[in-house]
KEKE-169702 format. One record per residue: residue in three letters; x, y, z of N, C-alpha, C in turn. Coordinates in steps of 0.05 Angstrom, whole numbers, padded with zeros to 5 digits, always signed. Atoms other than C-alpha are relative to their C-alpha. Example, Ala and Ser with C-alpha at 12.3 -4.5 7.8 and 13.67 -1.06 7.14 Angstrom:
residues 2
ala+00018-00024+00000+00246-00090+00156+00018+00024+00000
ser-00016-00024-00001+00273-00021+00143-00015+00022+00014
end
This chain:
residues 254
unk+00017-00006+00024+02366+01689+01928-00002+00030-00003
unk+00003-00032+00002+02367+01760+01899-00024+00001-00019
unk+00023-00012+00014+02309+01793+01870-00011+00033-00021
unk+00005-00026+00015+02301+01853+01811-00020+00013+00026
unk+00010-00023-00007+02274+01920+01846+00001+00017-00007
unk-00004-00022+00021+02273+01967+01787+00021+00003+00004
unk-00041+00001+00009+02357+01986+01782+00001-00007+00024
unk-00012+00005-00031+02355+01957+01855-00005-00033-00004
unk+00012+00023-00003+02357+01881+01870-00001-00014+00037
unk-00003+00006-00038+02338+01848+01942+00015-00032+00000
unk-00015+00022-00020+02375+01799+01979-00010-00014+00023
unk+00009+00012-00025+02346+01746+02024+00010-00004+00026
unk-00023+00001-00016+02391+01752+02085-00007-00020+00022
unk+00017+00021-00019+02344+01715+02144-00033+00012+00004
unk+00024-00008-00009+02283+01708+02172-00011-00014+00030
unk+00012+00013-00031+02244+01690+02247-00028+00000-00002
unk+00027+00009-00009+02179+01671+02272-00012+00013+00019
unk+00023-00010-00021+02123+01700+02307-00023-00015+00008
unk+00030+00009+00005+02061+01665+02332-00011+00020-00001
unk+00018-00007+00000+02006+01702+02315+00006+00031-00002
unk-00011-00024+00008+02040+01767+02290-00023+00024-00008
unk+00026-00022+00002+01990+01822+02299+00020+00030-00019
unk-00010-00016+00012+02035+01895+02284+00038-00005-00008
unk-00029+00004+00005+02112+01911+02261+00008+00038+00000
unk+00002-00030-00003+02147+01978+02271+00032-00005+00001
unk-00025-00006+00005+02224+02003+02262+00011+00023+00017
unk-00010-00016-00009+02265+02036+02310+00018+00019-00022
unk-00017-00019+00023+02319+02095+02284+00027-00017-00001
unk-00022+00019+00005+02375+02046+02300-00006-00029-00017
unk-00006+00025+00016+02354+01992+02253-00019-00024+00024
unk+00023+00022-00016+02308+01946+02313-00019-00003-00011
unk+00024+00001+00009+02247+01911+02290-00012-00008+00016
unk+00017+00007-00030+02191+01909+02338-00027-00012-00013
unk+00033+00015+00008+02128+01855+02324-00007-00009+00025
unk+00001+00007-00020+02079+01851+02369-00031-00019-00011
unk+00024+00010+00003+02020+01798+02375-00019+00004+00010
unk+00031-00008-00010+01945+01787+02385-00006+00006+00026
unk+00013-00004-00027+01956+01786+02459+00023+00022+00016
unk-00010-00014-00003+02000+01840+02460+00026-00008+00009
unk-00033+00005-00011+02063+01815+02478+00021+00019-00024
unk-00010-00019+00017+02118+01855+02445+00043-00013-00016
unk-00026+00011+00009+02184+01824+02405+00022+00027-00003
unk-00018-00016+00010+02248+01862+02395+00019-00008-00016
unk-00025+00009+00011+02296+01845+02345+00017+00010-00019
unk-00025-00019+00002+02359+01866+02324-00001+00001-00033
unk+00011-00002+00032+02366+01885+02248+00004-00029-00019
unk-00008+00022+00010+02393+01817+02231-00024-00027+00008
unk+00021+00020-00011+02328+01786+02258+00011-00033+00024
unk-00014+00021-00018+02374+01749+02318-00022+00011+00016
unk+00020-00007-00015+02347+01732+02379-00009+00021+00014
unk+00013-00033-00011+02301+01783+02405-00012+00000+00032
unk+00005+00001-00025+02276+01807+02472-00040+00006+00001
unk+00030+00003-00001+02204+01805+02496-00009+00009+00026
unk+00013-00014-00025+02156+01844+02538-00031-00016-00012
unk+00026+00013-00001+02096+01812+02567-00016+00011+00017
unk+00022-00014-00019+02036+01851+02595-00008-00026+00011
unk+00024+00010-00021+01999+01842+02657-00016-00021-00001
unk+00023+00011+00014+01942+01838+02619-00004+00010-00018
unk+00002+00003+00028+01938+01812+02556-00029+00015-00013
unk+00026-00025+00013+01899+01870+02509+00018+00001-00029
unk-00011+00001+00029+01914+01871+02437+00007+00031-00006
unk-00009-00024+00005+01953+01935+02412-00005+00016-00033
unk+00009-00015+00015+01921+01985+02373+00018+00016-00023
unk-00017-00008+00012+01981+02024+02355+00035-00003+00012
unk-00028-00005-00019+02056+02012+02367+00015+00014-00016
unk-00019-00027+00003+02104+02074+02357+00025-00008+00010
unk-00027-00002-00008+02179+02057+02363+00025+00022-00008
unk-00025-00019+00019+02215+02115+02322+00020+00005+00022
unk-00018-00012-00008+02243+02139+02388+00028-00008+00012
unk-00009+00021+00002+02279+02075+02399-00001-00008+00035
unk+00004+00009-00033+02287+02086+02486-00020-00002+00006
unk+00026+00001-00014+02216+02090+02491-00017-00004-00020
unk+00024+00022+00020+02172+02040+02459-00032+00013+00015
unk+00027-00014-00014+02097+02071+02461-00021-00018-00007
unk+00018+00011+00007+02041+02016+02456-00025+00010+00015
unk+00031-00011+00003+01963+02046+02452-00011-00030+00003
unk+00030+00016+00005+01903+01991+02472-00021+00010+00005
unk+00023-00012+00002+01848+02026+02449-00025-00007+00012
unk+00024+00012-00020+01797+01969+02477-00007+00000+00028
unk+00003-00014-00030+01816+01989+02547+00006+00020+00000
unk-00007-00029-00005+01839+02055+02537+00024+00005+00022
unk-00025-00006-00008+01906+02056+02561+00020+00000-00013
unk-00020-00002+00007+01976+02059+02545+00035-00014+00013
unk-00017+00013-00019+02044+02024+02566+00034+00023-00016
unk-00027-00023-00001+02120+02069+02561+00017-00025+00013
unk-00028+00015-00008+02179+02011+02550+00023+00019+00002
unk-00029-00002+00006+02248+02027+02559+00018-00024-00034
unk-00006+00015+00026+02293+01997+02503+00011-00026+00007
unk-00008+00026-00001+02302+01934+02541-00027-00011+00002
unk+00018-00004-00005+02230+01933+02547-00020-00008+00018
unk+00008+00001-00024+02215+01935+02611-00032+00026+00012
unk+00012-00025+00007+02158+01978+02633-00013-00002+00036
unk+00020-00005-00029+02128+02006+02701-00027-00005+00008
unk+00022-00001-00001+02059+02005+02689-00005+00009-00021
unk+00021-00012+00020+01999+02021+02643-00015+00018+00017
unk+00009-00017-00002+01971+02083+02641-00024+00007-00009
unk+00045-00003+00010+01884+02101+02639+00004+00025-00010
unk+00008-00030+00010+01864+02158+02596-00023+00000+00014
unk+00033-00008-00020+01810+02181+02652+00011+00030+00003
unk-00001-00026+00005+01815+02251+02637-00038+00008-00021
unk+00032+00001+00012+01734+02282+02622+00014+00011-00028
unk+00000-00001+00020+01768+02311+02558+00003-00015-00028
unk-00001+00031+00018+01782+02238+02530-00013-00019+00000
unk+00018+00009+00005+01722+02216+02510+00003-00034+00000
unk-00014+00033+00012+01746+02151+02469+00021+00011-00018
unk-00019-00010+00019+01812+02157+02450+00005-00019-00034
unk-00008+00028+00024+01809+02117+02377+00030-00006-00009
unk-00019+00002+00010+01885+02129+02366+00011+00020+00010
unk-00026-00020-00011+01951+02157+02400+00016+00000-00010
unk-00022-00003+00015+02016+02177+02384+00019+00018+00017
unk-00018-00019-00016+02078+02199+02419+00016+00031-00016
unk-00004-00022+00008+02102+02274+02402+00028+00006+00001
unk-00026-00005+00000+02175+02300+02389+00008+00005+00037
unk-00010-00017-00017+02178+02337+02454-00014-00018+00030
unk+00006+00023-00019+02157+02261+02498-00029-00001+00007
unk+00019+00007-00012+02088+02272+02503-00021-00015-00022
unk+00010+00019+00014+02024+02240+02467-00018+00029-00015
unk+00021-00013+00018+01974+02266+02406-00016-00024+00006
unk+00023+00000-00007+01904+02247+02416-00017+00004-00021
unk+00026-00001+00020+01846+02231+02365-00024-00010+00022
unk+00030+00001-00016+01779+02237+02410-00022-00005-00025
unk+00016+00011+00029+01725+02196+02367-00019+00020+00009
unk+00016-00011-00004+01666+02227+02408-00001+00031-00008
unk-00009-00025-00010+01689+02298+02407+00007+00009-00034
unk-00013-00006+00017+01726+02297+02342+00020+00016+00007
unk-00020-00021-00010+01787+02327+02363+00017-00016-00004
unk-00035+00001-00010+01864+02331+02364+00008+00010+00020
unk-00004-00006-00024+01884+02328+02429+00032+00003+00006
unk-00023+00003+00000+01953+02347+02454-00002-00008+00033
unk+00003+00003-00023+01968+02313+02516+00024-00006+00021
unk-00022+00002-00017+02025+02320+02581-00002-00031+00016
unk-00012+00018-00019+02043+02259+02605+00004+00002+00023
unk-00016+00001-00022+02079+02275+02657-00021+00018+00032
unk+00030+00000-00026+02017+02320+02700-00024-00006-00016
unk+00026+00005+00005+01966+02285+02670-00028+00013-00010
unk+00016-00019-00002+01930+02339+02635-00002+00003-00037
unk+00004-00009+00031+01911+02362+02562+00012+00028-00004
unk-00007-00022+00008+01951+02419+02534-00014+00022-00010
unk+00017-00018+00021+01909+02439+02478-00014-00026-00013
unk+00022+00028+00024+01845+02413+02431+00004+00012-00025
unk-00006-00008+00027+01846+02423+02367-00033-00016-00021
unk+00027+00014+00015+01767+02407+02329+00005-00005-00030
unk+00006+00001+00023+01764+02374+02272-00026-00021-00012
unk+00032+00008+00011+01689+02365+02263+00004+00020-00037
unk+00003-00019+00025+01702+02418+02203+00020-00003-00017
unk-00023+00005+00016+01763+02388+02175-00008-00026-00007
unk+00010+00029+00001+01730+02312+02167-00034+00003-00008
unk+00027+00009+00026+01673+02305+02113-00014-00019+00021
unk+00022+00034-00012+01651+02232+02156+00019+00003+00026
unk-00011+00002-00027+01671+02214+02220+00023-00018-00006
unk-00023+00024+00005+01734+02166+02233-00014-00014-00005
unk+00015+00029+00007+01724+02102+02201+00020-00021+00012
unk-00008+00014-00011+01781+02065+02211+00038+00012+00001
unk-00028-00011-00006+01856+02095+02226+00023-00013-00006
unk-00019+00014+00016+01912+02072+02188+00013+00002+00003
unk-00026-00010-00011+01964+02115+02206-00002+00019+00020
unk+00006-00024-00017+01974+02164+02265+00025+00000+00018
unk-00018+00000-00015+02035+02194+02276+00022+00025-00011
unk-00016-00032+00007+02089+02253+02284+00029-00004-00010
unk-00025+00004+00021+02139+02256+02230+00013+00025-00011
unk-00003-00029-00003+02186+02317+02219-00012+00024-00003
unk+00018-00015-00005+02151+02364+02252-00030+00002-00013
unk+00036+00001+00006+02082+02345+02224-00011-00024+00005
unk+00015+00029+00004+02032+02297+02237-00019-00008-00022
unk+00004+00003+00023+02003+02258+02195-00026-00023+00013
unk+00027+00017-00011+01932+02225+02208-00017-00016-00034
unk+00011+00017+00033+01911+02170+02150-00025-00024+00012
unk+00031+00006-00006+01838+02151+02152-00011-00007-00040
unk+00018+00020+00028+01804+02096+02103-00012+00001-00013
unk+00020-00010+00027+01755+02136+02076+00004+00025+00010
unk-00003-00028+00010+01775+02208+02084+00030+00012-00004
unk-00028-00007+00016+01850+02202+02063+00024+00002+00025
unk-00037-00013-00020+01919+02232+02090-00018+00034+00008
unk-00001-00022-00012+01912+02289+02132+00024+00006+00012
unk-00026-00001-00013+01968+02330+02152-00012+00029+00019
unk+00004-00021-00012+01976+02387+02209+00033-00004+00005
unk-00029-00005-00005+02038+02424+02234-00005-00014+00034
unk-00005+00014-00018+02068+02405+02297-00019+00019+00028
unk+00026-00017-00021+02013+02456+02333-00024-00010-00002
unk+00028+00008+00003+01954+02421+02310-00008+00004-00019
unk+00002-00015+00008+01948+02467+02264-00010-00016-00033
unk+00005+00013+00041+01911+02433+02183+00012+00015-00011
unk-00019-00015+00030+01957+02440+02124-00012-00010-00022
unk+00011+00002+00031+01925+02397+02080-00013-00030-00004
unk+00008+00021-00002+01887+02337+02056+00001-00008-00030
unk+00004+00012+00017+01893+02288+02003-00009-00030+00000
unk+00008+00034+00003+01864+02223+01976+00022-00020+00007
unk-00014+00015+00007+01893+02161+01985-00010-00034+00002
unk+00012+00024+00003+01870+02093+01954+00023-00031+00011
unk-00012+00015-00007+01898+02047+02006-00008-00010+00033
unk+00001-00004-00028+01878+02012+02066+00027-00019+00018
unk-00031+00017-00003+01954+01967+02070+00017+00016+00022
unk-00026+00001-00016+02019+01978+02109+00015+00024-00010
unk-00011-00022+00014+02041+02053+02106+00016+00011+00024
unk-00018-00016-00029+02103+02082+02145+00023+00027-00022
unk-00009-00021+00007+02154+02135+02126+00032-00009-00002
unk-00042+00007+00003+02233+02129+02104+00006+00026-00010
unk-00014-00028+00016+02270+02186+02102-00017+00029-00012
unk+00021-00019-00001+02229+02243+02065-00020-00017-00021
unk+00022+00008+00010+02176+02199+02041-00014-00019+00011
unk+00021+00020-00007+02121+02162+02056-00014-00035-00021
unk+00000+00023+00021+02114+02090+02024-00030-00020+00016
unk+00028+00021-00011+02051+02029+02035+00006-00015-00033
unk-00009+00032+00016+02043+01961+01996-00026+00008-00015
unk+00019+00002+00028+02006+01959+01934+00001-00018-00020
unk-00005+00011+00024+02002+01902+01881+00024-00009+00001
unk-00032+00010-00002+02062+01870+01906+00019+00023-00008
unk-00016-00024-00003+02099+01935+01909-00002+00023+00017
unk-00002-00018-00021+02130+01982+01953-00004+00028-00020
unk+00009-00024+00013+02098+02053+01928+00020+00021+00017
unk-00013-00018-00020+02152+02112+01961-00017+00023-00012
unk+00015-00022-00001+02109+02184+01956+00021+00021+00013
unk-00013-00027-00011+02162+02247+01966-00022+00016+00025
unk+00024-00017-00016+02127+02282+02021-00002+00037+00000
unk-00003-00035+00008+02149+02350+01996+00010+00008-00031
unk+00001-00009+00037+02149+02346+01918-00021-00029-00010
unk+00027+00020+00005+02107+02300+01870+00026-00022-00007
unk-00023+00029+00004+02176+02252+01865-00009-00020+00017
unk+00010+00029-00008+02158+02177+01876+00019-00016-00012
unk-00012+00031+00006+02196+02105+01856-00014-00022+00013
unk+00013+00024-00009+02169+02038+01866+00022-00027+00014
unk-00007+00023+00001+02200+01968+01895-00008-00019+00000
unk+00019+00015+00005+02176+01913+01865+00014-00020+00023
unk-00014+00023-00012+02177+01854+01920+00005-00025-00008
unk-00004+00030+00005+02194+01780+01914-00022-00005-00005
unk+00030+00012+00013+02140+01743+01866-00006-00018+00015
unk+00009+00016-00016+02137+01689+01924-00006+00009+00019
unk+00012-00014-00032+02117+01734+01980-00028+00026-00004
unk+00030-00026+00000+02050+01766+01995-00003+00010+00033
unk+00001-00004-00028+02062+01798+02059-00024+00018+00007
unk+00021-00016-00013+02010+01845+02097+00011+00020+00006
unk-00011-00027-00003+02057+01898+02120+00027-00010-00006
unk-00029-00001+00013+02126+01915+02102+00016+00027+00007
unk-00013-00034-00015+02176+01970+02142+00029+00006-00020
unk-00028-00005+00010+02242+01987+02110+00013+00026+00014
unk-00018-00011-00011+02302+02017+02135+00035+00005-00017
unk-00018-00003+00017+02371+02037+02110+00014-00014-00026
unk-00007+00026+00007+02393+01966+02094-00017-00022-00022
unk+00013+00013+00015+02339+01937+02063-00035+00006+00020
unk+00040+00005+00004+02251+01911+02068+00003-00025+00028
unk+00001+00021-00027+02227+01871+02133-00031-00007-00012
unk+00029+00015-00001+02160+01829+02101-00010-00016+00030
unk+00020+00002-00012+02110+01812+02146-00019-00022-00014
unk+00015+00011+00015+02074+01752+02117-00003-00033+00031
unk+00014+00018-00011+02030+01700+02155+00019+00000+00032
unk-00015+00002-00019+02084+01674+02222+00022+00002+00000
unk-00024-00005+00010+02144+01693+02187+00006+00034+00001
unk-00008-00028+00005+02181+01760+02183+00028-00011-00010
unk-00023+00006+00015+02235+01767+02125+00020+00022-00012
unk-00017-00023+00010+02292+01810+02118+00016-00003-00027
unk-00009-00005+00024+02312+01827+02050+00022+00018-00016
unk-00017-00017+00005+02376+01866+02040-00003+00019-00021
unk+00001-00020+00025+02372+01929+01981+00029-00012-00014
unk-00021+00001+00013+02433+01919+01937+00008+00026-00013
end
């Protein structure tokens, strides 16, 4: 079945099953990673064949999962305050405690170009930069004076060429350079499924994919299939990966 997408049309190619499909996230090679309520973690290949699966210890629901880098899958559980570091078969050594006195409550992590993690401290208000590897905080970065309200609820949080980008439900997009450093803040009326392709930033709106240039005011829309109301939605070279109820459906671009 093909589907109009303004001068583009989609292609239904396949689709697989999740129980209880909590997040979804896109490696750089084309992998799609969904993981569920009890954190277990799927991998599958761009054709939605069979996929591989990592199963915690102990089961903790995942706050944020980060695959851009594709060898090292980064899953955040905020309700215990740790962290787990797959390989790309996703295997993993252990989970890791933020018990460091400068990490108050971490509400949201994020792995950094150069392997280590960014840090939103709710108590503290801060951007934290943090070493992995000796267990220590680099640098803070306050933004009690950059945030009108406190975090409400964290939508996005994560480092995209050379900037991060922190998206909060009621005080917008926030961006800083790759030092910490605020560049800039704008609204944005959305609390949906927002990730990044290429140089733009896209999220679901009204049964459509919204793309936002991230460095001019250029935008395009894709309208999705009138039989699908998914919850989130990633895209990659090839085409749209919906996210709707225990299903995930790949949609080729034409």
């Amino acid at each position: 079945m093909s589907y109009c997408a303004g001068s583009q049309s989609l292609t239904l190619v396949d689709s697989a099953t999740v129980n209880s499909p909590d997040l979804i996230s896109i490696d750089q090679s084309d992998n799609i990673y969904i993981s569920d309520v009890k954190g277990n973690v799927y991998k599958f290949g761009s054709n939605l064949n069979k996929p591989l699966v990592y199963s915690p210890d102990k089961p903790a629901k995942i706050t944020f999962l980060e695959t851009w880098q594709g060898l090292r899958i980064f899953c955040f559980y905020r309700d215990i305050q740790e962290f787990a570091l797959l390989n790309r078969f996703l295997n993993s050594s252990e989970n890791y405690l933020f018990d460091l006195p400068e990490i108050q409550f971490a509400v949201a992590a994020t792995t950094s170009f150069d392997n280590n993690l960014w840090i939103l401290d709710q108590p503290s208000m801060s951007l934290l930069k943090y070493n992995i590897s000796s267990n220590s905080i680099e640098f803070t970065k306050p933004l009690d004076l950059t945030f009108q309200k406190p975090f409400s609820e964290i939508i996005l949080f994560r480092e995209y060429q050379n900037r991060i980008y922190l998206i909060d439900k009621q005080n917008g997009i926030f961006i800083f350079d790759n030092l910490g450093n605020f560049i800039s803040n704008e609204k944005l009326k959305t609390s949906a499924s927002i990730s990044f392709f290429e140089n733009y930033l896209y999220y679901l709106e009204n049964g459509r994919l919204i793309f936002k240039n991230l460095y001019s005011s250029g935008s395009y829309n894709i309208d999705l299939p009138k039989n699908r109301t998914p919850n989130q939605v990633v895209r990659n070279s090839m085409g749209i990966y919906l996210l709707e109820g225990e299903s995930v459906y790949f949609y080729r671009i034409n």
